[in-house]
Residue, then its C-alpha position, 0 to 999 in steps of 0.5 A: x866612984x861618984x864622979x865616974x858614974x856621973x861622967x858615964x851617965x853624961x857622956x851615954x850618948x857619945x858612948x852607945x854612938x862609939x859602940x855602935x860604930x865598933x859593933x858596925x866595923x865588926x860586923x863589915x870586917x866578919x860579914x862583908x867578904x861572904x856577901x855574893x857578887x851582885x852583877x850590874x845590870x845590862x840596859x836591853x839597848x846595849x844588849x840590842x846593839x851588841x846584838x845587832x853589831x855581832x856580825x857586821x862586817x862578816x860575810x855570809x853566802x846564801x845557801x840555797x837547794x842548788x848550792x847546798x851539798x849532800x840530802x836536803x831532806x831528813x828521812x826516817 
C-alpha cells in the first residue's frame, strides 16, 4: 500500500495532466455541438464590389415623364 501511495504521489503531476485532459475531452463531446454558428466576417470592400457589380451588364432605360404610363402624381 506503501509503494502505491508513493507511486501516486510521484507521478501526481502526470495524473492531474491525464485528467484534465479527459475532463477537457468530456466537456468538447457534451458542450461543442449546442455551441452557435459564428458567421465570418465579410470585408466592406468585397460587399462594395458585390455591390458595384450587382447589375453590370443589365440594361436600364431611362424612364422620364413622357415615357412613363398611367398618373405620375400621387393625389389624395
Amino acid at each position: 500500500m506503501s509503494s502505491t501511495i508513493q507511486s501516486t504521489i510521484q507521478n501526481s503531476n502526470a495524473i492531474s495532466a491525464q485528467v484534465y485532459a479527459q475532463l477537457l475531452d468530456v466537456n468538447k463531446r457534451r458542450y461543442e455541438p449546442y455551441q452557435p454558428y459564428i458567421y465570418p466576417v465579410i470585408p466592406s470592400s468585397v460587399i462594395q464590389l458585390q455591390m458595384a457589380t450587382a447589375n453590370v451588364g443589365v440594361p436600364m432605360s431611362v424612364i422620364t415623364c413622357l415615357s412613363g404610363k398611367g398618373n405620375q402624381y400621387i393625389t389624395t
